[in-house]
N, C-alpha and C positions, 0 to 999 in steps of 0.2 A: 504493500500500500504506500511505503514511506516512498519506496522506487516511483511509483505511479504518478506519487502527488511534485517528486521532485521534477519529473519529467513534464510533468502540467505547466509547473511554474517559468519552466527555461521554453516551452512554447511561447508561454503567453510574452516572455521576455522578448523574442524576437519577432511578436508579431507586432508588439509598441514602439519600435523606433519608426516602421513603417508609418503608421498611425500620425504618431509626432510633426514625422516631416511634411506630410501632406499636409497640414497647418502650416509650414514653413515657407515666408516670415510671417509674423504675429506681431511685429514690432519694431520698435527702429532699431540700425545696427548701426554698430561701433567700427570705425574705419579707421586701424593706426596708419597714420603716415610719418616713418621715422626719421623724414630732412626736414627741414623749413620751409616754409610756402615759399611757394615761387620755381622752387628747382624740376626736372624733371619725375624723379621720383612724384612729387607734390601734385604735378599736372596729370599724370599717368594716375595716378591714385585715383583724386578727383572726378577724372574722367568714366574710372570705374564706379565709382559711387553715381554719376549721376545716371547710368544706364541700368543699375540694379532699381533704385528711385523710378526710374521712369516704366520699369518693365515692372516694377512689384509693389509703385505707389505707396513706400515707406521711406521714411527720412534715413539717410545715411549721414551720420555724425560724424567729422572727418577731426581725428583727434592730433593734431601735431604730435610726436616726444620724441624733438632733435637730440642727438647725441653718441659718444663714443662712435662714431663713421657711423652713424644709423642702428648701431644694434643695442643701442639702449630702448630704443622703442620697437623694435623685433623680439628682443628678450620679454616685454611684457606683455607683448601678444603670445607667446609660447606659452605664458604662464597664467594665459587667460580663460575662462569656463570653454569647454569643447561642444559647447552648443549650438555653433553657426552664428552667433549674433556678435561674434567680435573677429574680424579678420582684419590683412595687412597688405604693403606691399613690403617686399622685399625684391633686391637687384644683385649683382653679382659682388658687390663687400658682403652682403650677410653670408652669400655662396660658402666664399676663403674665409672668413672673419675666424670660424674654428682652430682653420689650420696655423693660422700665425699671430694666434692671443691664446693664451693660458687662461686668461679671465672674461672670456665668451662664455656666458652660460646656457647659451642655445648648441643646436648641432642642426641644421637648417634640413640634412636630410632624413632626421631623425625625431625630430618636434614637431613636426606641422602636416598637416593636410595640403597638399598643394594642389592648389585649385584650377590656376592654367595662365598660362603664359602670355600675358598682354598684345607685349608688342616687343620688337628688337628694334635697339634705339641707336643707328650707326655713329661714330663718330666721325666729326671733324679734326683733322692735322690743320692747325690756325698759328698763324703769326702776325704781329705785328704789320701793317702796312708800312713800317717804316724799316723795319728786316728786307736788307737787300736779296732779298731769293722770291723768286716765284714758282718752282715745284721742289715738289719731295728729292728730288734728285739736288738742285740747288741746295736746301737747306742741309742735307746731310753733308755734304763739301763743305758748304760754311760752317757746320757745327762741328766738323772734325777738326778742323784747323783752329777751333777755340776750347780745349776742353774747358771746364766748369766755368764757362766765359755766361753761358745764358742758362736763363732760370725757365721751370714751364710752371702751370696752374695746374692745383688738383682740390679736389673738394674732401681729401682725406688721404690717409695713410692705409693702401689695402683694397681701395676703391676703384672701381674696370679702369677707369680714365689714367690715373696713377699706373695702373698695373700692366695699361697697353701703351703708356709710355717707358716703360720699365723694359718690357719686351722689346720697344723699337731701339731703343739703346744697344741693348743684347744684339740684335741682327746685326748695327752699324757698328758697334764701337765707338759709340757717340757718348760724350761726358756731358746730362743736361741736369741743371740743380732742381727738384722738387719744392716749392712752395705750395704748405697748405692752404685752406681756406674751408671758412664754416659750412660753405655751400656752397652750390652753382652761381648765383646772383652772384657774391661777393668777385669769387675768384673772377669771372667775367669780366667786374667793371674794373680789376685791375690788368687785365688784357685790355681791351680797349682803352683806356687810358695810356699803356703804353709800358704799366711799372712792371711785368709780366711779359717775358717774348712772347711764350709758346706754348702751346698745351694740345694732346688731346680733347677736345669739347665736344660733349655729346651734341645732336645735329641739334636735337630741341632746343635747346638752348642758346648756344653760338647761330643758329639759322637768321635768325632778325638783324645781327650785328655783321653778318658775311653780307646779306643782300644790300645792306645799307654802305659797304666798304669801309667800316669800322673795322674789320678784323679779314686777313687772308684766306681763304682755305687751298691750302695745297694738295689732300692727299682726303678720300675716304678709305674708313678701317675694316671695311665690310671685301670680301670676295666679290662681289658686285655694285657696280656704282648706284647713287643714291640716286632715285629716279626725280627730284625737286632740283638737283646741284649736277645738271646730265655732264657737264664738259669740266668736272671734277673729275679726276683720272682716281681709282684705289690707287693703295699702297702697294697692293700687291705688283699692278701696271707700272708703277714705280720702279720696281727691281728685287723687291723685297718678296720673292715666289713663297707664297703659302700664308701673306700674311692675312690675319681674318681676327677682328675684334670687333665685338657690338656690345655697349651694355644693352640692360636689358630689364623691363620691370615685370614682374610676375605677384600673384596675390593668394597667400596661404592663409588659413587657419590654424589653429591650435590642433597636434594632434587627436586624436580620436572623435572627431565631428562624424556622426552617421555618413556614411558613404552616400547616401542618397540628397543627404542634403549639402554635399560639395559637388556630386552631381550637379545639382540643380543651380546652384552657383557657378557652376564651370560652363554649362549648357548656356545661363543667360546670360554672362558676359560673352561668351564666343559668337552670340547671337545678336548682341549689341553690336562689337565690335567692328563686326562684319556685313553691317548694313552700311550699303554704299556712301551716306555720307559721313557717316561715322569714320571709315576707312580713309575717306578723303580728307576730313580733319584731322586725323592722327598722323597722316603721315608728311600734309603742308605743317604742319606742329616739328616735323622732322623724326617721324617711327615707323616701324613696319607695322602693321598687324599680323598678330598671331592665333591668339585663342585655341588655342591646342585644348587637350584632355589631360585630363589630372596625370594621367600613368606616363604619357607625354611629358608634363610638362618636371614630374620627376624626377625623370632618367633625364633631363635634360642639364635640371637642377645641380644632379650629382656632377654628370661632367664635366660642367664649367668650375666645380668645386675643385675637382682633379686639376683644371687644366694649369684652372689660377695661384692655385697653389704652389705646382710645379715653379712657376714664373718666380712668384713671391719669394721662393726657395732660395734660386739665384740669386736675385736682388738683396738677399738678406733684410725683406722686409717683415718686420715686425710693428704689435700696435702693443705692445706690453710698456 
């Protein structure tokens, strides 16, 4: 009988998450966004919150907590109720952040639900209008013959931008000094201004400031050129064979959210996304779309964890 009744009870167990989720949402949800308004992360975020809003007619509450390269507000999304009403984005720092902090108390493929993958956010190779080079081929000439002569921008230690300037060093044997900055915005407005050569900059970002000839772009970091910036040659077309960097913004839960209901979140953002003009703002915004599938956007998650790491390895980068 005891047998009977336990068997009753792990029925009914798995027939109630079912239940649950088809009331899912019941309520407004919690959106961490771990940079600062403004930066790509923040727009990318936003952008998801307001396609779940408009598909599920609930308010999504877009909670800023900048900090530690973003994973101070990733860490509190891990460590939040696994009920679907509080998710994040996360981008390729929370990826590495594991591999090269002792005091990361996330593990990004092993805390969260991952939901699906936004968009790929190619970068811009930018310099100064006042740097005498006009392509990636120039600039490397001129930067070799100056080691630690110029400085580039990065919005962190650890961060794709940092880490796919880390890499292009590696390939050239280029000496370029790292300058952090709080965020996207900041580091920006000291590139255009002038106190900043050079940087990796994500296209959302640096896009406004290229079209306006405020800032160069010589090189995109994508295997394929950026279809907004067509007579922008890759790095790859540069000389540089195999190179290929994108960040990239993706949006997890906490792990153990009902399968059904990151489903259901993964479903209607991929279907926001991917509505024609949705696609065509995200990507004049300067991103790809993506909206893959959780199990997709997982195994995707893990690789760039490997790849970045590896990099980081080299570089002897650390955030400790």
């Amino acid at each position: 009988m005891k047998t009977l009744l336990a068997a009753t009870v792990a029925l009914m167990g798995t027939l109630v998450l079912p239940a649950q989720a088809q009331t899912y949402p019941s309520k407004p949800l919690r959106l961490i966004l771990p940079y600062p308004p403004g930066g790509p992360t923040d727009i990318m975020g936003r952008t998801a919150g307001a396609i779940l809003t408009k598909a599920w007619g609930l308010q999504v509450v877009a909670d800023n907590r900048p900090g530690f390269n973003g994973n101070l507000g990733t860490a509190l999304c891990a460590k939040a109720p696994p009920d679907g009403y509080t998710f994040c984005t996360v981008s390729g720092a929370q990826a590495v952040a594991p591999g090269i902090s002792s005091t990361v108390t996330f593990d990004g493929t092993r805390d969260f639900s991952h939901v699906t993958l936004l968009a790929i956010l190619p970068m811009l190779l930018v310099v100064h209008p006042s740097l005498p080079v006009r392509t990636t081929r120039d600039f490397i000439a001129f930067t070799q013959k100056r080691p630690g002569a110029l400085n580039y921008a990065s919005t962190g230690v650890g961060v794709t931008p940092q880490l796919t300037m880390e890499m292009f060093k590696q390939q050239t044997g280029t000496d370029i000094v790292n300058i952090t900055y709080k965020g996207a915005v900041a580091a920006l407005v000291d590139q255009v201004s002038g106190r900043v050569e050079t940087s990796f900059s994500i296209a959302v970002g640096a896009m406004p400031y290229v079209k306006q000839g405020k800032l160069r772009a010589l090189g995109v970091s994508t295997r394929v050129r950026f279809p907004p910036l067509p007579d922008v040659p890759t790095i790859d077309e540069a000389g540089l064979k195999g190179f290929d960097a994108s960040s990239w913004q993706g949006i997890v839960m906490p792990a153990g959210v009902p399968r059904d209901i990151v489903e259901h979140m993964s479903s209607t953002l991929a279907a926001g996304l991917k509505a024609p003009d949705m696609a065509a703002r995200i990507l004049d915004l300067g991103g790809i779309v993506v909206g893959n599938r959780p199990e997709e956007f997982a195994a995707f998650y893990k690789a760039e964890a490997v790849k970045w790491s590896r990099v980081a390895k080299e570089a002897n980068v650390r955030i400790d």
